[in-house]
Biopython code that builds the backbone (N, CA, C, O; Angstrom):
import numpy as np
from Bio.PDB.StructureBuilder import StructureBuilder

atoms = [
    (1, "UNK", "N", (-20.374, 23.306, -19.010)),
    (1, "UNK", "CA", (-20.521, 24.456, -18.149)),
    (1, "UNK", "C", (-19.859, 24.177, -16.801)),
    (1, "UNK", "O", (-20.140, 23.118, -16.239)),
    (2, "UNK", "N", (-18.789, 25.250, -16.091)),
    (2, "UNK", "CA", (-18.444, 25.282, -15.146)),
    (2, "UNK", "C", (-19.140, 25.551, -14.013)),
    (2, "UNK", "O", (-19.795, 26.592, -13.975)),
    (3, "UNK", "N", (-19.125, 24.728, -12.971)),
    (3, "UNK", "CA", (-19.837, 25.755, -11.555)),
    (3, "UNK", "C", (-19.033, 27.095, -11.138)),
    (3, "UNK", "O", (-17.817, 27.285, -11.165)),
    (4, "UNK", "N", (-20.073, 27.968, -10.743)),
    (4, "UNK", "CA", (-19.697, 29.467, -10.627)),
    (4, "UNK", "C", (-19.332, 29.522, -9.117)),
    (4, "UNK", "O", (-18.965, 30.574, -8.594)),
    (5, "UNK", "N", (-19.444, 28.355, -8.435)),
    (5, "UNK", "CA", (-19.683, 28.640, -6.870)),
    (5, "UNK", "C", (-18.472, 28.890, -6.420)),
    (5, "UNK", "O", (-18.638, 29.235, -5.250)),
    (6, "UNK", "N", (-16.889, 28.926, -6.775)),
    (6, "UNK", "CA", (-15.749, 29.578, -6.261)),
    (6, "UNK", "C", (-15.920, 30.726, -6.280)),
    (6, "UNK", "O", (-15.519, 31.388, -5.322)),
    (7, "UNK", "N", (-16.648, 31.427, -7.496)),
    (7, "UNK", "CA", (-16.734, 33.308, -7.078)),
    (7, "UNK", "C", (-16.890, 33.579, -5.565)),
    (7, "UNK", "O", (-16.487, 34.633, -5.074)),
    (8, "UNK", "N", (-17.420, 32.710, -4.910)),
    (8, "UNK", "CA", (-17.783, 33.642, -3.928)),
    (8, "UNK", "C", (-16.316, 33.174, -2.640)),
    (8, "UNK", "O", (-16.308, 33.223, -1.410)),
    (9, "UNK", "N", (-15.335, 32.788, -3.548)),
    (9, "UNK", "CA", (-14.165, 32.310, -2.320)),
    (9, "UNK", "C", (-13.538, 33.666, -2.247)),
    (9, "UNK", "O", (-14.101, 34.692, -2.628)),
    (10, "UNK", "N", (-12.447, 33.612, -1.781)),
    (10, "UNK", "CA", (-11.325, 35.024, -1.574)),
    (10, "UNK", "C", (-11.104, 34.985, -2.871)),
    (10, "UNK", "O", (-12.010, 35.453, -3.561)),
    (11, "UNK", "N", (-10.440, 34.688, -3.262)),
    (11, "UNK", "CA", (-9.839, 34.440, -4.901)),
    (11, "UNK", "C", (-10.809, 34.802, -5.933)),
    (11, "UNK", "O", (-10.337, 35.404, -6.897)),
    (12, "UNK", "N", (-12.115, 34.553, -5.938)),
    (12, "UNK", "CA", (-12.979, 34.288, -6.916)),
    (12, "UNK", "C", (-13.613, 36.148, -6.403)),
    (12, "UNK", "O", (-13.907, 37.006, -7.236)),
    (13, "UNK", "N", (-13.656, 36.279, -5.356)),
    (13, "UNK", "CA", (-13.820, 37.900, -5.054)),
    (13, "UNK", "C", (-13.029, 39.108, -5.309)),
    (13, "UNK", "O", (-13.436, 40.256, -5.486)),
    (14, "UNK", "N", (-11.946, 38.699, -5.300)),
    (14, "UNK", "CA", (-11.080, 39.846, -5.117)),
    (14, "UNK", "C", (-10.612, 39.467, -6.763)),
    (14, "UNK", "O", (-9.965, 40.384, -7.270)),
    (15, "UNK", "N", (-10.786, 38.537, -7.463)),
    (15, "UNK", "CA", (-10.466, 38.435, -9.056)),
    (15, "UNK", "C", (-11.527, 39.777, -9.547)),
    (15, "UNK", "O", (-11.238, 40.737, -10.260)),
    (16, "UNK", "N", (-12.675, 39.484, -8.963)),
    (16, "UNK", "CA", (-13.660, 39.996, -9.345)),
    (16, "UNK", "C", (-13.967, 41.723, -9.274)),
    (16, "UNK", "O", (-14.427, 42.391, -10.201)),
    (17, "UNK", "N", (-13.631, 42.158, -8.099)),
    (17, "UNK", "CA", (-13.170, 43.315, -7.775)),
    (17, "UNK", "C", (-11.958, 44.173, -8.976)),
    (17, "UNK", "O", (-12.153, 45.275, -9.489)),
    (18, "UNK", "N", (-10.655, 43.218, -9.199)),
    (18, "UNK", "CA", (-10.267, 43.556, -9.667)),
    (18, "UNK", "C", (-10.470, 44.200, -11.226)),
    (18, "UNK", "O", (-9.897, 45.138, -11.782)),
    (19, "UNK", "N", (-11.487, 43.324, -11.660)),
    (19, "UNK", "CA", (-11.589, 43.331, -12.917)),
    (19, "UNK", "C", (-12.660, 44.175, -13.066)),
    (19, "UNK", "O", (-13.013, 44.636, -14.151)),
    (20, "UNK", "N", (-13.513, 44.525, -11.360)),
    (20, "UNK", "CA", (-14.545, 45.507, -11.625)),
    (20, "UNK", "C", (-13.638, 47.145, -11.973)),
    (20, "UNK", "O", (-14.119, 48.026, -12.686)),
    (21, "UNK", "N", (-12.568, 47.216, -11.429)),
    (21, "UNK", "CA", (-11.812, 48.047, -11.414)),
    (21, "UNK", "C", (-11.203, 48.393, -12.643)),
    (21, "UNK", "O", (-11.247, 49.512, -13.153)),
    (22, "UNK", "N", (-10.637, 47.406, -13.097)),
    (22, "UNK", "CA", (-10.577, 47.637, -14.725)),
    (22, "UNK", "C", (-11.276, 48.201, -15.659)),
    (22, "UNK", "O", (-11.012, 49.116, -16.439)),
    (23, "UNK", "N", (-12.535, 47.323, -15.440)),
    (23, "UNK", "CA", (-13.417, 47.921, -16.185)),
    (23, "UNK", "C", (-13.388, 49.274, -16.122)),
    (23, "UNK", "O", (-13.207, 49.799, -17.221)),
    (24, "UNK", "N", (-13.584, 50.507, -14.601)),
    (24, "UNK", "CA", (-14.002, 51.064, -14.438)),
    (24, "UNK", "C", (-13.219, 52.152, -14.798)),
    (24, "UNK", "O", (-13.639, 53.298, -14.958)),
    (25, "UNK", "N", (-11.566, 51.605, -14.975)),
    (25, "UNK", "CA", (-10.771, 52.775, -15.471)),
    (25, "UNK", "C", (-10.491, 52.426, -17.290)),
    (25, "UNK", "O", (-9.499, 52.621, -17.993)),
    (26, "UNK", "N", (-11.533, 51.976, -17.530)),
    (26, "UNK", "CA", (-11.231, 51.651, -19.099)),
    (26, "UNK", "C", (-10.481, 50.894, -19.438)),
    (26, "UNK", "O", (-10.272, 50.880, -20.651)),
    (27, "UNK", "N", (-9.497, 49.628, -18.333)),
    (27, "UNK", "CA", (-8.847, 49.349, -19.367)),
    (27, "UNK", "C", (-8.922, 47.873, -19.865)),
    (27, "UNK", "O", (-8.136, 47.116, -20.434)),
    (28, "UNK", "N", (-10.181, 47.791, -19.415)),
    (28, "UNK", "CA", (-10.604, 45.739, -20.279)),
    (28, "UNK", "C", (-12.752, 46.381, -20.512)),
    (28, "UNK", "O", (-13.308, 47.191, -19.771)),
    (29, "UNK", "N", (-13.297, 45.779, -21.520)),
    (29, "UNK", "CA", (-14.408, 45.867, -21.634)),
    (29, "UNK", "C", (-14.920, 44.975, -20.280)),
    (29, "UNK", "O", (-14.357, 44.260, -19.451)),
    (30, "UNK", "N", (-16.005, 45.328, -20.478)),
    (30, "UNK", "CA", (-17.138, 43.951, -19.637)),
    (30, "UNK", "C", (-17.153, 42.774, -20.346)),
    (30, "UNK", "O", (-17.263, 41.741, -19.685)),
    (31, "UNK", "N", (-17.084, 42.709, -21.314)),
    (31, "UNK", "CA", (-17.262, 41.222, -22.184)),
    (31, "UNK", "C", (-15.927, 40.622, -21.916)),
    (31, "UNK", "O", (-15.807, 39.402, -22.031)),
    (32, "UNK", "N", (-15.120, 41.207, -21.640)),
    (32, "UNK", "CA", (-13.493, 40.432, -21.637)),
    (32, "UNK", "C", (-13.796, 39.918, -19.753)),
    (32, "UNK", "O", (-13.567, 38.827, -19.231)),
    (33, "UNK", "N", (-14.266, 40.952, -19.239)),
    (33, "UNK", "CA", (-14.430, 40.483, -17.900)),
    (33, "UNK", "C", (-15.312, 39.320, -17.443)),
    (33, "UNK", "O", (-15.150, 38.507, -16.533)),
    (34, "UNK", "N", (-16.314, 39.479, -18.359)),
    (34, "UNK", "CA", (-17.056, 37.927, -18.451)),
    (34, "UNK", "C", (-16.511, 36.838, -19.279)),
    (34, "UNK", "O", (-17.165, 35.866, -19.658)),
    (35, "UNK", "N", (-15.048, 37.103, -19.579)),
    (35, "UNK", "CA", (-14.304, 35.503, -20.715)),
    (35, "UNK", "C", (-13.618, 35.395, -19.226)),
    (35, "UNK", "O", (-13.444, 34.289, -18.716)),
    (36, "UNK", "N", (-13.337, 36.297, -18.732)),
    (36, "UNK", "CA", (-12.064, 36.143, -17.717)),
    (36, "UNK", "C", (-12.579, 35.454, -16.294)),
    (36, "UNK", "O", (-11.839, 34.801, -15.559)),
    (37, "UNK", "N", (-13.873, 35.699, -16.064)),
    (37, "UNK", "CA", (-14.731, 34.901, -15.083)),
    (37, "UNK", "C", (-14.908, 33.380, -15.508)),
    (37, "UNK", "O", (-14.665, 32.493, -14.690)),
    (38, "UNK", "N", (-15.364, 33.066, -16.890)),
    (38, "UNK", "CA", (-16.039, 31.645, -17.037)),
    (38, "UNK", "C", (-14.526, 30.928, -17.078)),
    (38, "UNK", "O", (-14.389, 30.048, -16.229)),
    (39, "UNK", "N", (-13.201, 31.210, -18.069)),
    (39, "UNK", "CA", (-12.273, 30.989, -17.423)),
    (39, "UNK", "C", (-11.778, 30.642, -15.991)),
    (39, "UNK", "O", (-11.146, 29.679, -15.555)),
    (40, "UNK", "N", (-12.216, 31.611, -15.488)),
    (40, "UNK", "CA", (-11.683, 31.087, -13.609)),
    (40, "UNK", "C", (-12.568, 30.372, -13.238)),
    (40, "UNK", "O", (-12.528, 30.341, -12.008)),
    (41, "UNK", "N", (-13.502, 29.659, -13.689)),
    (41, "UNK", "CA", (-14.684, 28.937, -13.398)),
    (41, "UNK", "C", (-14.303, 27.737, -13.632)),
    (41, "UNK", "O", (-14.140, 27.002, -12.658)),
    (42, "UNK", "N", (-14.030, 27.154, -15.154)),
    (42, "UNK", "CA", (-13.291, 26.375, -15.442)),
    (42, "UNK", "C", (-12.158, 26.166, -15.302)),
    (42, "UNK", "O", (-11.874, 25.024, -15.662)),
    (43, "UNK", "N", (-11.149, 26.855, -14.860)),
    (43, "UNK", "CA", (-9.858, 26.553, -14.490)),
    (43, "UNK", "C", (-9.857, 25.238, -12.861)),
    (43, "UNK", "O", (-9.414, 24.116, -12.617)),
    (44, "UNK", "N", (-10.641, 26.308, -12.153)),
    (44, "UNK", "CA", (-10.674, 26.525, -10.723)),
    (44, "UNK", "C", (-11.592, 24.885, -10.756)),
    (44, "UNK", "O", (-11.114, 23.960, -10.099)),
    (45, "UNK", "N", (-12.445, 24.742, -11.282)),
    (45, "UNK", "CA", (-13.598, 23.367, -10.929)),
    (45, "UNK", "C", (-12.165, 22.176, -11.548)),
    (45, "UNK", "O", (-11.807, 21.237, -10.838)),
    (46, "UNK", "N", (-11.584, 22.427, -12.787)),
    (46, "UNK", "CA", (-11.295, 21.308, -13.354)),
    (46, "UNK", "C", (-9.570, 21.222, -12.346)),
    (46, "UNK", "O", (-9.117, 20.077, -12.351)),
    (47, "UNK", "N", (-8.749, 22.189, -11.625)),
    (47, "UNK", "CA", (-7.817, 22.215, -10.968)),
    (47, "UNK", "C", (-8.153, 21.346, -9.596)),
    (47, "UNK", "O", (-7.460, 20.491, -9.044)),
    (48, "UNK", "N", (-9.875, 22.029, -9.126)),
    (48, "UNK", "CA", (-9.805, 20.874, -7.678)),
    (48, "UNK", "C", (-10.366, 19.560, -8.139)),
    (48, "UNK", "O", (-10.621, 18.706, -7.290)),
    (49, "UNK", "N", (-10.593, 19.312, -9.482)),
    (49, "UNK", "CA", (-11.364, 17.896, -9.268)),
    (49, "UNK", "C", (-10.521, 17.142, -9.122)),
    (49, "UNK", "O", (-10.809, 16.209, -8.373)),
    (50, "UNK", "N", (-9.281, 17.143, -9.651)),
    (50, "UNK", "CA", (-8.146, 16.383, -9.303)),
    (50, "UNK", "C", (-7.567, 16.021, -7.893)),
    (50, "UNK", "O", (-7.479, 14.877, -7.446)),
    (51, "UNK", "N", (-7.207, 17.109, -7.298)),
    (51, "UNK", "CA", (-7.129, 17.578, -6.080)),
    (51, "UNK", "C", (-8.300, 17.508, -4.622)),
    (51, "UNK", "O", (-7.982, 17.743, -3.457)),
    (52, "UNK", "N", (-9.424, 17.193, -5.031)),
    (52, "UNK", "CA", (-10.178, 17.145, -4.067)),
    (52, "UNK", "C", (-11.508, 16.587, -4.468)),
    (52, "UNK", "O", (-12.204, 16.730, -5.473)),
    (53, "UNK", "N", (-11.650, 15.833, -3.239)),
    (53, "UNK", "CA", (-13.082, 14.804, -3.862)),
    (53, "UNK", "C", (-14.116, 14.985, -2.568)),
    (53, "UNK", "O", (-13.501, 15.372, -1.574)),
    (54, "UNK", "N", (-15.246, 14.834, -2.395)),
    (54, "UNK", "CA", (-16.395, 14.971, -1.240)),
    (54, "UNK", "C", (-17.647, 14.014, -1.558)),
    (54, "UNK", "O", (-18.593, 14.168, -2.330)),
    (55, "UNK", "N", (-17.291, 12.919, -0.642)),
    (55, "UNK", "CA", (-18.338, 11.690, -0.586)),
    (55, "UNK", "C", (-19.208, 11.079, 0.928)),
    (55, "UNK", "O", (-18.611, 10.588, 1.886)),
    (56, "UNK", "N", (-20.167, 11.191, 0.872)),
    (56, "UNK", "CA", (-20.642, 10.483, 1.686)),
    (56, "UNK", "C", (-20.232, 11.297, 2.794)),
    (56, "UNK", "O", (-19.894, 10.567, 3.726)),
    (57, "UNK", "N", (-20.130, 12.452, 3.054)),
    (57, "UNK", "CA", (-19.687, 13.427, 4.081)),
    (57, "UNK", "C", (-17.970, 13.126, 4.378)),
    (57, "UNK", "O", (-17.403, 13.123, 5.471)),
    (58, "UNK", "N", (-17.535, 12.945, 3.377)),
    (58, "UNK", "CA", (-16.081, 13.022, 3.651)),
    (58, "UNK", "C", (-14.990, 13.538, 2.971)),
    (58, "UNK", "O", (-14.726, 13.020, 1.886)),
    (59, "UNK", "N", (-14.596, 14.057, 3.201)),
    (59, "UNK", "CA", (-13.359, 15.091, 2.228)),
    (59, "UNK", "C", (-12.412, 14.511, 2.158)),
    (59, "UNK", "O", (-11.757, 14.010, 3.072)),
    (60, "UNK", "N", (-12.207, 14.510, 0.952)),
    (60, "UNK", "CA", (-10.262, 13.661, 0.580)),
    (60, "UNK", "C", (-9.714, 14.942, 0.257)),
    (60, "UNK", "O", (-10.614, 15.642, -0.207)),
    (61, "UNK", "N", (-8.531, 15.596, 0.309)),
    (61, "UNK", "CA", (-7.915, 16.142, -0.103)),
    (61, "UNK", "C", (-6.075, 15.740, -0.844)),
    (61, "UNK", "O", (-5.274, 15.352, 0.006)),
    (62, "UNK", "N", (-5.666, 15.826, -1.978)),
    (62, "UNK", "CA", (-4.777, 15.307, -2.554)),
    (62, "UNK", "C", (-3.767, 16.512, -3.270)),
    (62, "UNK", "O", (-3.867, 17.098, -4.348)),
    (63, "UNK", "N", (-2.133, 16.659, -1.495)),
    (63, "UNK", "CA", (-1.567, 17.527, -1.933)),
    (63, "UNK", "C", (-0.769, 17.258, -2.387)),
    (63, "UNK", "O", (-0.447, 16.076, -2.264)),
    (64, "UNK", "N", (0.117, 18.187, -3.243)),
    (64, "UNK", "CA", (1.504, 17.874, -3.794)),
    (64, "UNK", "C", (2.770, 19.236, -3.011)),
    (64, "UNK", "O", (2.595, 20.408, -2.674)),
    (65, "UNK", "N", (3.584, 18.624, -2.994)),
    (65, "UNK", "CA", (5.365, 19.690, -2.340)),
    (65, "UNK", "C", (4.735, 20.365, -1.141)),
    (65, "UNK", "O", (4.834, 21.587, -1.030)),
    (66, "UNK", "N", (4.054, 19.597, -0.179)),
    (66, "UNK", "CA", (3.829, 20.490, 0.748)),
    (66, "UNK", "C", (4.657, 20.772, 2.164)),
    (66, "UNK", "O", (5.271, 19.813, 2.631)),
    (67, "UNK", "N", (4.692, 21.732, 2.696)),
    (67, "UNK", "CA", (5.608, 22.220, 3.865)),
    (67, "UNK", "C", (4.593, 22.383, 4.990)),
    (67, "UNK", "O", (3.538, 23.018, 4.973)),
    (68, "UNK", "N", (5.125, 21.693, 5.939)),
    (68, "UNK", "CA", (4.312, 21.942, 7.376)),
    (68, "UNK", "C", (5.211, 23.201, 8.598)),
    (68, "UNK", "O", (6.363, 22.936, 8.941)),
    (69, "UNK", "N", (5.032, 23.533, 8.734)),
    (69, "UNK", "CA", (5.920, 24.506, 9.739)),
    (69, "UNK", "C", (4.964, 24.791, 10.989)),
    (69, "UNK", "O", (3.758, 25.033, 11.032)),
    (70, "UNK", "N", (6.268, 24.635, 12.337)),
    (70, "UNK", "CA", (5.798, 24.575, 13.782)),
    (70, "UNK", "C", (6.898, 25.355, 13.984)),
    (70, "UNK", "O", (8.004, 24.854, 13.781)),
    (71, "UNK", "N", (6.773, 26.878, 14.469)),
    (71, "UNK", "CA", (7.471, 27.404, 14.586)),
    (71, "UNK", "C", (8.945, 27.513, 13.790)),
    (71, "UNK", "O", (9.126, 27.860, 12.623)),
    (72, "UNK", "N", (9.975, 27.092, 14.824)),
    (72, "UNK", "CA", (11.354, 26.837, 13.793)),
    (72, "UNK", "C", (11.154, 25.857, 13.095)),
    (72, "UNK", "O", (11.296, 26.281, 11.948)),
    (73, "UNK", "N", (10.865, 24.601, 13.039)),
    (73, "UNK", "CA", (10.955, 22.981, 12.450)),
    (73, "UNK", "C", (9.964, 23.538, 11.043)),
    (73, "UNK", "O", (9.147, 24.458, 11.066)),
    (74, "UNK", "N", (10.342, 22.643, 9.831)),
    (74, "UNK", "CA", (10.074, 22.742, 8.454)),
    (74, "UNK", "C", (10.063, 21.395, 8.233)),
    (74, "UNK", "O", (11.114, 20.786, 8.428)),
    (75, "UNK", "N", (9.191, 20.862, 7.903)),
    (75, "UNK", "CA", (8.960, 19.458, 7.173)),
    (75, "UNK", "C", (8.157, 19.705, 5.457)),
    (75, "UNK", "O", (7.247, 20.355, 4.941)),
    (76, "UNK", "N", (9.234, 18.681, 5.081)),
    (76, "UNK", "CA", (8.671, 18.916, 3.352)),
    (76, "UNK", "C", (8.803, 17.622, 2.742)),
    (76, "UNK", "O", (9.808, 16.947, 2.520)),
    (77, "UNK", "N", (7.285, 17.359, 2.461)),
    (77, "UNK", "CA", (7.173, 16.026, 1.728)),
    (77, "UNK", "C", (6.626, 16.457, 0.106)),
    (77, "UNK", "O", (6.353, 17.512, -0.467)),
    (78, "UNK", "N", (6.642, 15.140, -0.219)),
    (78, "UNK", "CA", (6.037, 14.974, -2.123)),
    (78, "UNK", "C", (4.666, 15.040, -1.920)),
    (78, "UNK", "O", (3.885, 15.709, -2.596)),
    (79, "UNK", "N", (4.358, 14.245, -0.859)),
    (79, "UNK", "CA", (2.630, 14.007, -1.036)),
    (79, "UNK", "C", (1.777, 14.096, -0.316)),
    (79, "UNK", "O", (1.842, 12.977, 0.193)),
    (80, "UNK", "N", (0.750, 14.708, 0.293)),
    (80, "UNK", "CA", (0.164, 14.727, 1.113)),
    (80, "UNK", "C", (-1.457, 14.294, 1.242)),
    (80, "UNK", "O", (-2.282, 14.999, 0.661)),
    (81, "UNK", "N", (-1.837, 13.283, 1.909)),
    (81, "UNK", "CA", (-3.748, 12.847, 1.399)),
    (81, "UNK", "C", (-4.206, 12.992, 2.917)),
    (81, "UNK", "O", (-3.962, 12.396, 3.966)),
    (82, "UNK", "N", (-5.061, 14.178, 2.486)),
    (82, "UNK", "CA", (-5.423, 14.626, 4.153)),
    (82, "UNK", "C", (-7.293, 13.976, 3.506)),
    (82, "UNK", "O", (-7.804, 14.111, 2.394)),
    (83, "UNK", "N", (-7.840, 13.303, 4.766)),
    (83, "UNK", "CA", (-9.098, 13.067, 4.502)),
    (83, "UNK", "C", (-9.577, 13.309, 5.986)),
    (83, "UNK", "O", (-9.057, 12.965, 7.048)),
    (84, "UNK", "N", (-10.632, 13.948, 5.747)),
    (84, "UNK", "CA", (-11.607, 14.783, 6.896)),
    (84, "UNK", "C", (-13.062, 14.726, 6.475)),
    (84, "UNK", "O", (-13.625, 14.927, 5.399)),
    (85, "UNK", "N", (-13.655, 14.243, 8.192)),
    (85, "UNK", "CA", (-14.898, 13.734, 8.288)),
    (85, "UNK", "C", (-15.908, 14.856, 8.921)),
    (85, "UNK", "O", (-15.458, 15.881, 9.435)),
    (86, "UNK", "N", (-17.077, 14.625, 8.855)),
    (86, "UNK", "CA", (-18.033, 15.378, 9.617)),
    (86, "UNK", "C", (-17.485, 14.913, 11.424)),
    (86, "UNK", "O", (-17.189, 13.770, 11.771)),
    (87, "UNK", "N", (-17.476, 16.057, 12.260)),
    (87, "UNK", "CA", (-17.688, 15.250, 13.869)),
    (87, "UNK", "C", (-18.910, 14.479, 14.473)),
    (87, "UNK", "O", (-18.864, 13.783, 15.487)),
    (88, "UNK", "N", (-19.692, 14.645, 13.918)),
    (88, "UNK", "CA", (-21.045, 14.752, 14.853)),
    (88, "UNK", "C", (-21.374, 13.369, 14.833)),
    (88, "UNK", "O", (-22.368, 12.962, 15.435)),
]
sb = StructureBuilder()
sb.init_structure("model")
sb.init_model(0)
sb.init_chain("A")
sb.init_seg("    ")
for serial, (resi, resn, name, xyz) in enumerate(atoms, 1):
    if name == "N":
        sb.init_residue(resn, " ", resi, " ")
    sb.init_atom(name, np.array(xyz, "f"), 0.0, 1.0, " ", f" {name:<3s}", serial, name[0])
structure = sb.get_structure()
């Protein structure tokens, strides 16, 4: 079983919306809308476990092709490991 707790991100809302919308003009059942949720459930948990870890109050994050931009200037690396702490 996937955790459900991305529904409540942007992504996991506005998926949701969408598909309320579907539903509403006929053109996916509710049961397809609930394959299409546990799907993004499992996609979404097993995409950041790779990508992101949280221990002991500390966030690793593990990017790939990322671009930084400061106004004009563009920097583009392969890899990026951003790790962030609580302040307090």
């Amino acid at each position: 079983m996937s955790y459900q707790l991305y529904r409540n991100t942007t992504v996991g809302n506005t998926l949701q919306e969408s598909l309320d919308e579907l539903i509403q003009y006929g053109q996916i059942t509710p049961a397809l809308a609930v394959k299409v949720l546990l799907q993004f459930d499992k996609s979404i948990n097993q995409a950041l476990s790779s990508k992101v870890k949280f221990c002991d109050n500390v966030w690793t994050f593990m990017l790939n092709d990322v671009e930084f931009r400061e106004v004009q200037e563009v920097a583009k690396v392969d890899k990026v490991k951003i790790v962030a702490c609580d302040g307090k």
